[in-house]
C-alpha positions as CSV (number, residue, x, y, z in Angstrom):
1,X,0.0,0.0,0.0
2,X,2.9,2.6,1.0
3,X,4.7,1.3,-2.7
4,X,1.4,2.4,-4.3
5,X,1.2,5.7,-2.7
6,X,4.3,6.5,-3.4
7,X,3.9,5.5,-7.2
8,X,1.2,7.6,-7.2
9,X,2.6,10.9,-5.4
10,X,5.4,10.6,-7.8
11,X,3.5,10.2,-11.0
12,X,1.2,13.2,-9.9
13,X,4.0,15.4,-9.2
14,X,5.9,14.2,-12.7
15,X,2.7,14.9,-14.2
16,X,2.0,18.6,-12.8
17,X,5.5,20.2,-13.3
18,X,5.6,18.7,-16.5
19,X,1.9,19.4,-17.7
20,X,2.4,23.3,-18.3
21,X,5.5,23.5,-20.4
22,X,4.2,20.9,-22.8
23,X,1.0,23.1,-23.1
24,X,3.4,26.3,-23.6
25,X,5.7,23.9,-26.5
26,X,2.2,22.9,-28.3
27,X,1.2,26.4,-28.4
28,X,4.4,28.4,-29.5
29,X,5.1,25.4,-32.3
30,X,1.5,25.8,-33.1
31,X,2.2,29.4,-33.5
32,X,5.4,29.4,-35.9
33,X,3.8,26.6,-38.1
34,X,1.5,29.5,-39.5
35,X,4.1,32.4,-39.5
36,X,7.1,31.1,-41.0
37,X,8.5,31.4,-44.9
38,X,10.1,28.0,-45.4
39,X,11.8,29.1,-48.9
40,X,13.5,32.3,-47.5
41,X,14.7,30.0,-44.5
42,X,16.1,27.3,-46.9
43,X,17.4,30.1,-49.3
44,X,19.3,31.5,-46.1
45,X,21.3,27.9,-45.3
46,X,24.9,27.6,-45.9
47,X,26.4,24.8,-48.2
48,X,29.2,24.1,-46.2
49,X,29.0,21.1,-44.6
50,X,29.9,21.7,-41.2
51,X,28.4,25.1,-41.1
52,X,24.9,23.6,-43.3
53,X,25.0,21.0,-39.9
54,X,25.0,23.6,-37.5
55,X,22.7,25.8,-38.8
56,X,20.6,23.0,-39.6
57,X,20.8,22.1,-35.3
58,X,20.1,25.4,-34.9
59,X,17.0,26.1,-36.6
60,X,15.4,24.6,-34.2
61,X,15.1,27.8,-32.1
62,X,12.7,29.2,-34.9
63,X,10.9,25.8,-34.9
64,X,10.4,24.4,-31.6
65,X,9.1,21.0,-32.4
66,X,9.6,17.7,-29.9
67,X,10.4,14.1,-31.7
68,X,7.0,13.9,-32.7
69,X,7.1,16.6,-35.1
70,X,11.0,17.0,-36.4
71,X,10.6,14.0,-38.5
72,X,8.0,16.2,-40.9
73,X,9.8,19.6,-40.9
74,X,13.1,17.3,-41.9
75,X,11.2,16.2,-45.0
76,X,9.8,19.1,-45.7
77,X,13.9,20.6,-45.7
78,X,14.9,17.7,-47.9
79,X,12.0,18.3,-50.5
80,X,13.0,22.0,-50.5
81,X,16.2,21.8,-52.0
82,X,17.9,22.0,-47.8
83,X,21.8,20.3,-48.0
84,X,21.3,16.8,-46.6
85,X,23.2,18.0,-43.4
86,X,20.7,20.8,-42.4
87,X,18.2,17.9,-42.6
88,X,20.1,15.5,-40.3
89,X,21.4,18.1,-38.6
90,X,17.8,19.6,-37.8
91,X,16.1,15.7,-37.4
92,X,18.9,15.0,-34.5
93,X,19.1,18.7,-32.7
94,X,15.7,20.3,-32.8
95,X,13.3,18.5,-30.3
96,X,16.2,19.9,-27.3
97,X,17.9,23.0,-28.9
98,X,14.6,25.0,-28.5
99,X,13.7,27.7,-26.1
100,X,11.0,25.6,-24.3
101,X,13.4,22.8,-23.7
102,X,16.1,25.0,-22.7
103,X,13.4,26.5,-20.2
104,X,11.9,23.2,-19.3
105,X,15.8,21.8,-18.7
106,X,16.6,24.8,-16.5
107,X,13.3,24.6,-14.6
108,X,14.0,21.0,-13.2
109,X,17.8,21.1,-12.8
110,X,17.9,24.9,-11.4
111,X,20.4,23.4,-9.0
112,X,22.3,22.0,-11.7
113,X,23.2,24.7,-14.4
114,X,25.9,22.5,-15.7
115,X,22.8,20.5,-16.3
116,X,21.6,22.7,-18.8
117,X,24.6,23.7,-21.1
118,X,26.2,20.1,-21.0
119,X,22.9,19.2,-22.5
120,X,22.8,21.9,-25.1
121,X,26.4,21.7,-26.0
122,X,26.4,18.0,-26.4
123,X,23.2,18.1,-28.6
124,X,24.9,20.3,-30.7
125,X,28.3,18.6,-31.0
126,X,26.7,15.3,-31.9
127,X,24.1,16.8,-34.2
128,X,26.5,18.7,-36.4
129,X,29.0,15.4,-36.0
130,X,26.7,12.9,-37.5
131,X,25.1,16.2,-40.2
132,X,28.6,16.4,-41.8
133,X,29.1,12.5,-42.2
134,X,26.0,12.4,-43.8
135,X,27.0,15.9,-46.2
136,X,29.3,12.9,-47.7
137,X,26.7,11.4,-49.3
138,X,25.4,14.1,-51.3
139,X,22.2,12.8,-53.1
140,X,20.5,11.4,-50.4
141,X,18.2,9.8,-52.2
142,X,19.7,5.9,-52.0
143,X,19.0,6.4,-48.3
144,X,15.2,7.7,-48.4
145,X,12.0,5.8,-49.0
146,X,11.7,5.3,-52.8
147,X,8.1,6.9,-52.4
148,X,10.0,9.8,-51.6
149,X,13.3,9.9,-53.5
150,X,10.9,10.2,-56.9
151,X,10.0,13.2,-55.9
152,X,13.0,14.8,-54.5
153,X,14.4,16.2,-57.8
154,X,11.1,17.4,-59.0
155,X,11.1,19.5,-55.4
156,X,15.0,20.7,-56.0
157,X,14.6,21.7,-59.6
158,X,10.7,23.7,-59.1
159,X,11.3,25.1,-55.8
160,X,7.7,25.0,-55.9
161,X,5.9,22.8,-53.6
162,X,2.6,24.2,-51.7
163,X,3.3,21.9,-48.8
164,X,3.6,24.3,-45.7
165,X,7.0,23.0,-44.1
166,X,5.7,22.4,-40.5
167,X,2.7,20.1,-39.5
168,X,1.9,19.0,-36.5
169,X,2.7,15.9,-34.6
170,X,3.0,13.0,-37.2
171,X,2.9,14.2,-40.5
172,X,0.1,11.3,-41.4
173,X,-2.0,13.7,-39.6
174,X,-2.6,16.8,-41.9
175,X,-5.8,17.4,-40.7
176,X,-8.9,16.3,-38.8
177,X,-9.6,13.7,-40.8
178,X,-7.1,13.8,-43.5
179,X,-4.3,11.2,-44.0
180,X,-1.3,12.2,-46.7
181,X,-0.7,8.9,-48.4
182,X,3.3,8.1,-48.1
183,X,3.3,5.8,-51.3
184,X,1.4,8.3,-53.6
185,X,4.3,11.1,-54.5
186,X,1.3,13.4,-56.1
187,X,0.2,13.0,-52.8
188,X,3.1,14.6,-51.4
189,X,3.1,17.6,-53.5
190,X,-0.4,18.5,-54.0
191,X,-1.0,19.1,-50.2
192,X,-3.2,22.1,-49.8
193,X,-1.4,25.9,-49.3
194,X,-1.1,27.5,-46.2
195,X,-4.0,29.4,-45.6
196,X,-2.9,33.5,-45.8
197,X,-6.0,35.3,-44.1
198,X,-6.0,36.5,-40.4
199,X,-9.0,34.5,-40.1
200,X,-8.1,31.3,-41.4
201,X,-5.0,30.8,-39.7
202,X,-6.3,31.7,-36.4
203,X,-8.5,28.9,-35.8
204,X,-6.5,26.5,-37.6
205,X,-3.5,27.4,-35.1
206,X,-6.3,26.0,-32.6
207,X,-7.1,23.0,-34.4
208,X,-3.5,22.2,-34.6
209,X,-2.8,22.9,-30.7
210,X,-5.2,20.5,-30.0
211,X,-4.3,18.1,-32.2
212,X,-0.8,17.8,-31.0
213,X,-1.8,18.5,-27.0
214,X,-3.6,15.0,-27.4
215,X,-0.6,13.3,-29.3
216,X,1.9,14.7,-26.7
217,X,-0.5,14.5,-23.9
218,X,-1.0,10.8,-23.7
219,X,2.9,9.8,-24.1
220,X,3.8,12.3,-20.9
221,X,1.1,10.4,-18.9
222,X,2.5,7.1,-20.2
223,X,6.0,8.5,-19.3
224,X,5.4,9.7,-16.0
225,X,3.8,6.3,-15.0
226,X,6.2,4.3,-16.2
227,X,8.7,6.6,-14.3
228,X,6.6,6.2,-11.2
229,X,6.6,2.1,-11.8
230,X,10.4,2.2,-12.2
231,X,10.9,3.9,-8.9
232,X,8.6,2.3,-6.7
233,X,8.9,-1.2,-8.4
234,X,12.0,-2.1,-8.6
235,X,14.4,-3.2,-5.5
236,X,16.2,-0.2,-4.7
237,X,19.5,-1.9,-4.7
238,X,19.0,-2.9,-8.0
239,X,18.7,0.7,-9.0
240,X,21.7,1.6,-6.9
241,X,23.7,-0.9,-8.8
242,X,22.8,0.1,-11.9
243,X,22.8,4.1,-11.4
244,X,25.9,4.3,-9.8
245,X,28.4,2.6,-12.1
246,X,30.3,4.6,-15.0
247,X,29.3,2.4,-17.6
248,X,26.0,0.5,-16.4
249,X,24.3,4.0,-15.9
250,X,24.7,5.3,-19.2
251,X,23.8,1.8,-20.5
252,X,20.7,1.9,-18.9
253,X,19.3,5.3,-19.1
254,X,20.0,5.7,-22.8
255,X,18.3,2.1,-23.0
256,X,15.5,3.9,-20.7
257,X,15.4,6.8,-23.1
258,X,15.3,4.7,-26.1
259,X,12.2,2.7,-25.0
260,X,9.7,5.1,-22.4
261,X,9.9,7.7,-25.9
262,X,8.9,10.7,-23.9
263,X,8.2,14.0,-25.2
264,X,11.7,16.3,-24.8
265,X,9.4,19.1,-23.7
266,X,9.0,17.4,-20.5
267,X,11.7,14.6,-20.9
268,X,14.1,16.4,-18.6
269,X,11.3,16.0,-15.1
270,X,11.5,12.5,-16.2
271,X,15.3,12.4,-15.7
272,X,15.2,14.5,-12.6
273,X,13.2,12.0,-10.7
274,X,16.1,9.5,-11.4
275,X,18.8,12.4,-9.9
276,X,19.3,10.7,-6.6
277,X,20.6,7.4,-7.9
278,X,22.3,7.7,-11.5
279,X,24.9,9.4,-12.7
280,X,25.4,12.6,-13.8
281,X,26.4,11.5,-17.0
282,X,24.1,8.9,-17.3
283,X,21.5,11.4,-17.0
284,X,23.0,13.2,-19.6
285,X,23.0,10.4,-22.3
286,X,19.1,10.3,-21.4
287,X,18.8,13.7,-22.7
288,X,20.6,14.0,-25.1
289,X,20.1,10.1,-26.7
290,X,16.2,10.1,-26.1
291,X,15.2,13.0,-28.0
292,X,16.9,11.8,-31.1
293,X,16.4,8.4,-31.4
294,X,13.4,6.7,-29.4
295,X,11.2,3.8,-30.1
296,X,8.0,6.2,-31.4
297,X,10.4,8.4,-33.4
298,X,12.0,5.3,-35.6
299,X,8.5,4.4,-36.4
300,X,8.3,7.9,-38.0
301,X,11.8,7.7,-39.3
302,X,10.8,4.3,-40.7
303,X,8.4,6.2,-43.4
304,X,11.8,8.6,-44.2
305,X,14.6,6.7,-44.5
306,X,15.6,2.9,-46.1
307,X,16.2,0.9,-42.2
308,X,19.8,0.7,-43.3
309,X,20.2,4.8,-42.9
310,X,18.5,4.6,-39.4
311,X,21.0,2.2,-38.2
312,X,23.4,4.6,-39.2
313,X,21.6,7.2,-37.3
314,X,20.9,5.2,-34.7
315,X,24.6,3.8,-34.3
316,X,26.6,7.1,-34.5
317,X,24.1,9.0,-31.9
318,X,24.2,5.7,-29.4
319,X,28.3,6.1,-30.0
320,X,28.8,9.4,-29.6
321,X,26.6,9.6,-26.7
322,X,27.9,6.4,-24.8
323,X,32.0,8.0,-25.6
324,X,31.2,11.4,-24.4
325,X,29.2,10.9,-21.7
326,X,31.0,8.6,-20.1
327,X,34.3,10.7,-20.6
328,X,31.9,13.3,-18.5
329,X,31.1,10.6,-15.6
330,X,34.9,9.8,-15.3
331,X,36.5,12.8,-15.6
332,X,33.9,16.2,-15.3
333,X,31.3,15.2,-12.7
């Protein structure tokens, strides 16, 4: 009876801290999805392929989109005309280099600056890393989805496509109701044009915070009880074991992150309530690995990519993150 208690105190309080910063992150993407000029911003990009990464990691202070919604602005780059390392670089950096994460981040590890910039810095490091590897392969077609390497060129060359650059959530959800059909490339570039009236952006902005308040809503209650379960559940020398070794810690969080696929908007009151018996580091590789390669974000990626350009996604951020954040739990904290 006390275990259960305390599961749900725990969950409660993950739930409340968490709750209002994923409301402000729905409504301030919401916001931007209807303001912003996609073909000025990809005009603006560098070429160079370190610089194309970094910019392309940094973008995602104009759009602050979690995992749930990167996958579909990354497209949307690719289509555009964007250098292939923008893409990556924006797909691995944007759901935590945005001002609500940065906020969110700060918020639950106020006592724990270090907290916050080891987090940003690493997120960018790795980001532009893995962007520039992936600048080698110039036409990035052999590594997307055939349904959407036919139409690549056609977007290059024209310039022209309708398709707004940011959607919501999942980009199978255009709409209430409407479902963009991966395999039909007419499909993809016939999607209707943003809407340019004060009045019909307005309550579409609404539609669209709704719309992504119950995608995002669910997986934080899903997070925070499996959090809860984790903590309560499991003997706490088990946990002990685990969180305080170099290696075992980072092992298991970044396994954690990889599985639990929370939202990075709140993600960061998810690792706090593991503060007391991992690592430092280890909490690091949670925050940093999580947001950019989960098990709901490969699903999306999935639709994207051939599997063989995930792995490589997948096997460069697990790397980098594992090297450098055990370097951290050895030697910086």
């Amino acid at each position: 009876m006390t275990q259960l208690h305390n599961g749900t105190t725990l969950f409660l309080s993950l739930l409340v801290e968490a709750m209002p910063f994923l409301l402000l992150g729905v409504a301030f993407s919401s916001l931007l999805l209807l303001f912003v000029d996609e073909k000025q911003l990809v005009a603006a990009l560098p070429r160079h392929p370190i610089l194309a990464a970094l910019s392309g990691s940094l973008v995602g202070f104009l759009f602050p989109v979690c995992e749930c919604g990167n996958v579909p602005v990354a497209r949307r780059l690719i289509l555009q005309g964007a250098p292939p390392a923008v893409a990556i670089g924006f797909l691995l950096a944007a759901p935590t280099v945005n001002p609500i994460v940065i906020w969110a981040t700060w918020v639950a590890f106020r006592d724990q600056p270090e907290m916050v910039v080891l987090r940003l810095v690493l997120t960018l490091t790795i980001a532009t890393l893995i962007g520039a590897v992936f600048s080698a392969q110039r036409d990035l077609r052999p590594f997307l989805q055939p349904s959407l390497a036919k139409v690549v060129p056609a977007a290059s060359a024209t310039e022209a496509s309708p398709s707004p650059l940011l959607r919501s959530g999942t980009y199978l959800m255009q709409g209430s109701g409407q479902l963009l059909q991966m395999d039909n490339p007419a499909a993809v570039m016939t999607a209707p044009a943003r809407p340019r009236s004060r009045r019909q952006k307005w309550p579409l902005m609404v539609d669209t915070m709704l719309q992504e308040f119950r995608e995002l809503g669910a997986v934080l209650v899903i997070g925070s009880a499996i959090a809860a379960t984790v903590q309560v559940a499991l003997p706490r020398d088990m946990v002990l074991g685990l969180g305080q070794g170099p290696i075992t810690s980072i092992l298991a969080m970044m396994l954690l992150a990889w599985v639990v696929s929370i939202c990075s908007t709140v993600d960061s009151f998810f690792a706090l309530s593991f503060a007391a018996t991992f690592t430092s580091g280890s909490l690091l590789a949670f925050l940093v690995f999580g947001p950019m390669i989960d098990l709901k974000n490969i699903s999306l990626l999935l639709t994207l990519f051939r599997s063989r350009a995930i792995i490589y996604l997948f096997g460069l951020a697990g790397l980098l993150t594992f090297v450098i954040t055990l370097l951290i739990n050895l030697y910086v904290l």
